[in-house]
C-alpha positions in Angstrom: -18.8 -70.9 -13.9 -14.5 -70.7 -14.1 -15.1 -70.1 -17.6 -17.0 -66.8 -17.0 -14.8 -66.1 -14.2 -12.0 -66.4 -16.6 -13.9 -64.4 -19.5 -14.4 -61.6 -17.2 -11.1 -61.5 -15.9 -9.9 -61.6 -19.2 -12.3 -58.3 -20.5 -11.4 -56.7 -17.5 -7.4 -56.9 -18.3 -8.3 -55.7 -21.9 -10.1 -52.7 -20.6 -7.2 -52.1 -18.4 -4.3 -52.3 -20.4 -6.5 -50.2 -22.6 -7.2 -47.7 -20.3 -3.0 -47.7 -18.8 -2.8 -47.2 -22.9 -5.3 -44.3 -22.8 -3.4 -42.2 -19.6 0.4 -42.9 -21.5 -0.8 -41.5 -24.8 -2.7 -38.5 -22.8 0.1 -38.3 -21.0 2.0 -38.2 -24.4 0.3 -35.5 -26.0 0.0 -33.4 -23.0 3.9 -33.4 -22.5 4.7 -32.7 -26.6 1.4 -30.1 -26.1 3.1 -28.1 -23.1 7.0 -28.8 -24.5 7.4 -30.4 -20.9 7.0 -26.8 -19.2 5.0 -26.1 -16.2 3.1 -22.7 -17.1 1.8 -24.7 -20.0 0.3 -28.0 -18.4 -3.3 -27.5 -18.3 -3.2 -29.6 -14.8 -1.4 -26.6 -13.8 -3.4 -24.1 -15.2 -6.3 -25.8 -13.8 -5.2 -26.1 -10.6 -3.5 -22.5 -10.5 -6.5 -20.6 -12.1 -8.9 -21.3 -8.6 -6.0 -20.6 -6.5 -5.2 -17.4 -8.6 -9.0 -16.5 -8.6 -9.5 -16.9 -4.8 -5.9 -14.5 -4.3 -7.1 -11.9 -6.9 -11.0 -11.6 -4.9 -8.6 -11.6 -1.6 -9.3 -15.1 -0.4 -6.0 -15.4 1.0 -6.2 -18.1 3.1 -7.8 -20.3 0.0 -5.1 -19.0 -2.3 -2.5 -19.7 0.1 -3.8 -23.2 0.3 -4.0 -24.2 -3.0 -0.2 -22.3 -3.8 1.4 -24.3 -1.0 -0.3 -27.7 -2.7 1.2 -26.6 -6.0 4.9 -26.0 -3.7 4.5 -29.6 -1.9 3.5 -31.2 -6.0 6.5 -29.3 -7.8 8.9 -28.2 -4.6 12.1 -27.5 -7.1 9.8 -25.1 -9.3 10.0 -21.4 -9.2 6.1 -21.1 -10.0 4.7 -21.8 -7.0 7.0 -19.2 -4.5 6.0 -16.6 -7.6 2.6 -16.8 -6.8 2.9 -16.4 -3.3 5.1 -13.3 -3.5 2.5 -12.5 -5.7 -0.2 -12.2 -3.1 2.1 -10.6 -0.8 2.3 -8.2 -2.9 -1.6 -8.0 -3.5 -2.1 -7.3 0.5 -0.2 -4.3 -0.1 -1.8 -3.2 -3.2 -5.0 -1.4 -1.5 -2.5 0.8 0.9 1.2 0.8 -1.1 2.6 2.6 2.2 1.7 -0.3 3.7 5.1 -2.4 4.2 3.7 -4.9 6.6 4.2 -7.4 3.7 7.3 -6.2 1.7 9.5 -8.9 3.9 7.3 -11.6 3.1 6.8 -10.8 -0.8 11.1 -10.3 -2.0 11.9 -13.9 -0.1 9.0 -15.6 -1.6 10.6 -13.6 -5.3 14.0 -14.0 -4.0 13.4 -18.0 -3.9 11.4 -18.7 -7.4 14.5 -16.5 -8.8 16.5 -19.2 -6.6 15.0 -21.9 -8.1 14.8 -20.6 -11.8 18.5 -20.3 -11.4 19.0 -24.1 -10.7 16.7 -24.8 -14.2 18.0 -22.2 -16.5 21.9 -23.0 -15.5 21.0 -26.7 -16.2 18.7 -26.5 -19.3 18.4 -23.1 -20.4 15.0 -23.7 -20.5 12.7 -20.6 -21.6 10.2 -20.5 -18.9 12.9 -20.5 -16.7 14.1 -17.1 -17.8 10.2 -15.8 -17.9 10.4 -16.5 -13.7 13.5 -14.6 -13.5 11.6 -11.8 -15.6 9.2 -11.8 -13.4 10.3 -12.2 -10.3 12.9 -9.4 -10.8 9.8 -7.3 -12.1 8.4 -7.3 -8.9 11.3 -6.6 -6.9 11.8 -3.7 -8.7 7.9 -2.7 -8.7 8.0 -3.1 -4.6 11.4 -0.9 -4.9 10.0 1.3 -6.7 7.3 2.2 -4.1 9.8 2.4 -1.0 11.7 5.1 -3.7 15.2 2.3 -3.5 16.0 3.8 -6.8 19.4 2.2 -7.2 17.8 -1.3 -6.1 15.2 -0.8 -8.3 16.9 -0.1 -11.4 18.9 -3.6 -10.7 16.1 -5.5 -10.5 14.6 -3.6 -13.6 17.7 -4.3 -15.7 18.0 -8.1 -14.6 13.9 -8.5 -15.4 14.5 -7.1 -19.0 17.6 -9.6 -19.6 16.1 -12.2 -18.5 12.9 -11.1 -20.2 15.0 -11.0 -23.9 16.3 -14.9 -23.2 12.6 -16.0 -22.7 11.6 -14.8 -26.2 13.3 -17.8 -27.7 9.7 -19.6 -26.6 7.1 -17.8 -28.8 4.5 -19.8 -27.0 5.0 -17.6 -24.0 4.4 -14.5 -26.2 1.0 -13.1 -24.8 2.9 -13.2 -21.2 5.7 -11.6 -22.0 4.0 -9.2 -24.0 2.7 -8.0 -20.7 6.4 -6.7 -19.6 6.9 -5.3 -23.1 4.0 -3.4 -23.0 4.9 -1.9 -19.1 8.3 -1.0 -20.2 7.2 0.6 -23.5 4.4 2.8 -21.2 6.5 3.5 -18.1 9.8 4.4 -20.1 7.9 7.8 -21.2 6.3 8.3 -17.9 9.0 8.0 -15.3 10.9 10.6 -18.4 7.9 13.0 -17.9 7.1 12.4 -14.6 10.2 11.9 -12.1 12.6 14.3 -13.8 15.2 13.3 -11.5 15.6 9.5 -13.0 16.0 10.8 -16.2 19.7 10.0 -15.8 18.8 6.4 -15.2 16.9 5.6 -18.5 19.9 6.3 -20.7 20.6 2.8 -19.8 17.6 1.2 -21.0 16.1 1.2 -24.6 13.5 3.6 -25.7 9.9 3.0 -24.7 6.6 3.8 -26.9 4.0 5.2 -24.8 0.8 4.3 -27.4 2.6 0.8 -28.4 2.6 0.1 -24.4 -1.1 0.7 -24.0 -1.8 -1.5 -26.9 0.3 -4.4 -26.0 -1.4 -4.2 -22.3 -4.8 -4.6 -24.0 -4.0 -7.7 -26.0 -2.6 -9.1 -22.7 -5.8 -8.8 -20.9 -7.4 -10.8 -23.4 -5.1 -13.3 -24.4 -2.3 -13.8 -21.5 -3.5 -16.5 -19.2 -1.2 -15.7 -15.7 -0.8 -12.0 -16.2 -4.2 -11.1 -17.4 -5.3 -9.7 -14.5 -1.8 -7.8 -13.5 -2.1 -6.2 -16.9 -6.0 -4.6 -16.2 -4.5 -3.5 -12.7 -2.0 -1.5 -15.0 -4.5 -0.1 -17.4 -7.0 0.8 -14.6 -4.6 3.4 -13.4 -2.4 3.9 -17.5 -6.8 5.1 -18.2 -7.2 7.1 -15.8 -4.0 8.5 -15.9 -4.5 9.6 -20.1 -8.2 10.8 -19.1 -9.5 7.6 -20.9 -12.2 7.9 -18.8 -14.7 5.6 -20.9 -12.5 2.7 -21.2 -11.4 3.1 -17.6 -15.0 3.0 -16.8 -15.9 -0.4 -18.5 -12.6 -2.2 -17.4 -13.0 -1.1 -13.4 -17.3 -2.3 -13.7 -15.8 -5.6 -15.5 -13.4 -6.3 -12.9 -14.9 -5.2 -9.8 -17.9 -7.9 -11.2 -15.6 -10.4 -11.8 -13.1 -10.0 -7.9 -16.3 -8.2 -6.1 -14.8 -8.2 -2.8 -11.1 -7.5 -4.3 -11.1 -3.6 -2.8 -8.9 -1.9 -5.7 -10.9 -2.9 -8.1 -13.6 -2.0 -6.2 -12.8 1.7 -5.4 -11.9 2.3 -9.3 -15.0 1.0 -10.1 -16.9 3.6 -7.5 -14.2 6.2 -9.2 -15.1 5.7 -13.0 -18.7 5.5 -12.1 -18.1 8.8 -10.4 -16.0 10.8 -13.1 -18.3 9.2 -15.8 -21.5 11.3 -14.3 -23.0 7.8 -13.4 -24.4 9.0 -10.0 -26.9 5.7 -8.8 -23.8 3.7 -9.3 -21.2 5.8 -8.1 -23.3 6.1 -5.1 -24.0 2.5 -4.4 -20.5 1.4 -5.1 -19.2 4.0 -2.1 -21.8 2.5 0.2 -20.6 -0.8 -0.5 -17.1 0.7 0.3 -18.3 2.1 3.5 -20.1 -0.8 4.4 -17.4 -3.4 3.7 -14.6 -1.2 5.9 -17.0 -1.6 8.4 -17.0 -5.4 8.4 -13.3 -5.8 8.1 -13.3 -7.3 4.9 -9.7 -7.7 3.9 -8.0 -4.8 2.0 -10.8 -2.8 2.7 -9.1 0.2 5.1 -8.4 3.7 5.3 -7.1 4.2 1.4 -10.8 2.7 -0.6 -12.6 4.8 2.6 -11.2 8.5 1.7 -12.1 7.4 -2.2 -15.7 6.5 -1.1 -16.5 9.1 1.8 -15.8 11.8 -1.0 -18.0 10.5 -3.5 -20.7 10.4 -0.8 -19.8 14.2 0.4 -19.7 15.2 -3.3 -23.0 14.2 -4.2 -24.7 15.2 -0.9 -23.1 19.2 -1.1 -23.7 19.1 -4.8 -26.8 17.4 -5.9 -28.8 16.6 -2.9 -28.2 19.9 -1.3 -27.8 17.9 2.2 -25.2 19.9 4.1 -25.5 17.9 6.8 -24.6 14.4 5.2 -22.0 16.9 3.2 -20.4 17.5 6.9 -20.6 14.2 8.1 -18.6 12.2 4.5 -16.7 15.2 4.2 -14.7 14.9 7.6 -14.5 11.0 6.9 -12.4 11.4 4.4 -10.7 13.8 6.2 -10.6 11.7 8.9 -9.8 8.7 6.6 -7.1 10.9 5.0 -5.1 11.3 8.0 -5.2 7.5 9.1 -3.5 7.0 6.1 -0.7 9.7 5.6 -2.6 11.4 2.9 -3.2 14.9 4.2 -1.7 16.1 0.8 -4.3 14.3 -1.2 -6.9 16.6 -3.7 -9.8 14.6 -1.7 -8.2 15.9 1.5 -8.1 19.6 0.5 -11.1 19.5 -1.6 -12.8 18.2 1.6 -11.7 21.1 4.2 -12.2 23.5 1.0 -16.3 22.5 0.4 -16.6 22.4 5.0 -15.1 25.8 5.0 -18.1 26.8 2.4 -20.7 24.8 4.6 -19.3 26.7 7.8 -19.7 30.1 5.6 -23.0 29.6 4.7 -24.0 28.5 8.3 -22.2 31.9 8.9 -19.9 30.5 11.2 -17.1 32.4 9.4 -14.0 32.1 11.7 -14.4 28.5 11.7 -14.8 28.9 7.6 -11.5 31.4 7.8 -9.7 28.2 10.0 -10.7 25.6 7.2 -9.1 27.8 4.6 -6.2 28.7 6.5 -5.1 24.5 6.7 -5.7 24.4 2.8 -3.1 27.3 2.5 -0.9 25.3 5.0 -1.3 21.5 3.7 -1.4 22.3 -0.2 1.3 23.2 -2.7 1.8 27.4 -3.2 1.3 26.6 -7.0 -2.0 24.8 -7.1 -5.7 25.2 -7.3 -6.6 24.0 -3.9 -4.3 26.5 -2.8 -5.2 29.5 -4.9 -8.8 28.5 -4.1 -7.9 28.8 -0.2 -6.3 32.2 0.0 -9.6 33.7 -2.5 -11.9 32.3 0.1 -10.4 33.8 3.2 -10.6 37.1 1.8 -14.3 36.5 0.7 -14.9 35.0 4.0 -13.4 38.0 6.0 -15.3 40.7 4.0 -18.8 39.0 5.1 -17.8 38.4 8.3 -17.2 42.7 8.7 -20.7 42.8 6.9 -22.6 40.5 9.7 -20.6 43.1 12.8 
């Protein structure tokens, strides 16, 4: 009997000494695999992908969780504080006049950059600089909404320096493709669109408007963290060029993939809609509707003007439904105005088609009254506005034909 004792004592040592021998060599190869860098562990990337899944489908409080378990495992690392500025800044993404959350997004930056700092000052380590990239990125993209120009381009010029000492790691390359591929886009747009900046860019390099849009693809195939941020980009970079196929396919894919994340939702309803694809267009504004009135979160005022229209487009226009047309009509106006955006096309386009309902109905002063707060909300030079001022007069001949 002590001999078996003994012999099983003995194979149970062997198996765990071989086993201790096992974890140090996994160990091993794990730390030579991911050059002793965070972003690289798969641990990490394990334990950050469900976190990063749950913020991106606006789980918050399941995101927040896991972030703040990653904080408590690695408290002197910038990645964890990055990810939670990150879904700050994800609360604000369905309304960006929303600043509820602006506070609460440039500490959470202000401390990775903090804490990236510390590392790169000691070690000069790569990933180090990528946080500061990034974190400085952001900063600037929140700036950038709130029109801080001057803060903006400071955060923008410390996000590409840092961005240029993180190339020294050429593992990191589909990442940091994704800032490459923003800067070579937006250069050409902020030149053609906000003629006032132009100034500005003479301090940064040249950007490469087609080269941006292709670097932005191959992120959101092959980046692991920034993915996701890099089909947010090309959502609106498609829509904006009238790629209206691709922005299609990209908006169904992510929409299936974060179903209850309520940007991608919206473009998904959007494409459908400029794409002729009426069933879905249709269903997806439904869901819209539906989920505002459950108080999913992110769903508010913003996705309801985008959905409402849809609804009152395809009532007026297919269905011939005047009624419905009436009632989605005046929610989006009535969205519209909940959310400052009583300069929007869907606004105008909205009191444009119930001035034509309340001229059919022959009810042509309240027609005339439509018209008159197109004239008064839209621009002199555009079509809304045009469109306005040619109805009143059509609108005031018939109503001296009905006296």
């Amino acid at each position: 009997m002590k001999s078996l004792i003994a012999f099983l004592c003995s194979v149970l040592l062997v198996i765990n000494t071989s086993q201790a021998q096992w974890w140090k060599d996994t160990e091993k190869a794990e730390q030579e695999r991911s050059k002793g860098m965070l972003l690289l562990t798969t641990e990490v990337q394990i334990e950050a992908t469900t976190a990063i899944n749950h913020m991106y489908n606006f789980k918050f409080y399941e995101a927040e969780r896991e972030f703040n378990y990653l904080k408590i495992k690695h408290p002197n690392h910038p990645l964890p504080d990055f990810l939670l500025g990150l879904m700050e800044w994800w609360k604000i993404v369905p309304n960006t006049d929303n600043v509820l959350y602006d506070e609460k997004c440039l500490e959470y930056m202000d401390e990775s950059i903090r804490k990236a700092e510390v590392i790169w000052d000691d070690t000069e380590n790569p990933e180090a600089a990528f946080f500061m990239a990034a974190a400085y990125a952001f900063k600037g993209r929140l700036h950038s909404e709130r029109k801080h120009w001057t803060k903006a381009t400071l955060a923008a010029k410390n996000a590409l320096k840092y961005l240029d000492k993180s190339r020294s790691f050429s593992d990191f390359s589909p990442e940091l493709m994704f800032g490459d591929g923003l800067y070579n886009y937006y250069f050409q747009y902020v030149k053609d669109n906000y003629p006032l900046l132009r100034p500005v860019l003479w301090l940064f390099p040249k950007g490469d408007k087609p080269k941006g849009i292709g670097q932005l693809e191959k992120v959101s195939y092959n980046a692991f963290y920034t993915r996701t941020e890099a089909r947010y980009f090309l959502l609106q970079i498609y829509g904006m060029e009238n790629m209206n196929e691709k922005a299609y396919e990209l908006s169904k894919y992510t929409h299936e993939t974060y179903p209850d994340n309520p940007f991608f939702h919206r473009f998904h309803a959007r494409s459908a809609f400029v794409a002729g694809r009426v069933a879905e267009a249709e269903k997806e504004a439904k869901s819209i509707l539906q989920k505002i009135e459950e108080h999913y979160p992110g769903y508010e005022g913003v996705s309801g003007r985008y959905a409402s229209y849809i609804l009152g487009y395809y009532a007026f226009n297919y269905n011939r439904d005047y009624a419905e047309a009436k009632k989605y009509y005046q929610k989006t106006i009535d969205f519209a105005t909940l959310t400052n955006s009583t300069k929007s096309g869907y606004y105008l386009s909205s009191k444009l088609t119930l001035g034509k309902i309340a001229s059919m109905e022959k009810d042509y002063d309240k027609a005339i009254d439509y018209f008159k707060e197109v004239l008064d909300d839209s621009e002199r030079k555009s079509s809304q506005h045009d469109e306005a001022k040619k109805l009143i007069s059509e609108t005031k001949k018939l109503r001296r034909k009905s006296r």
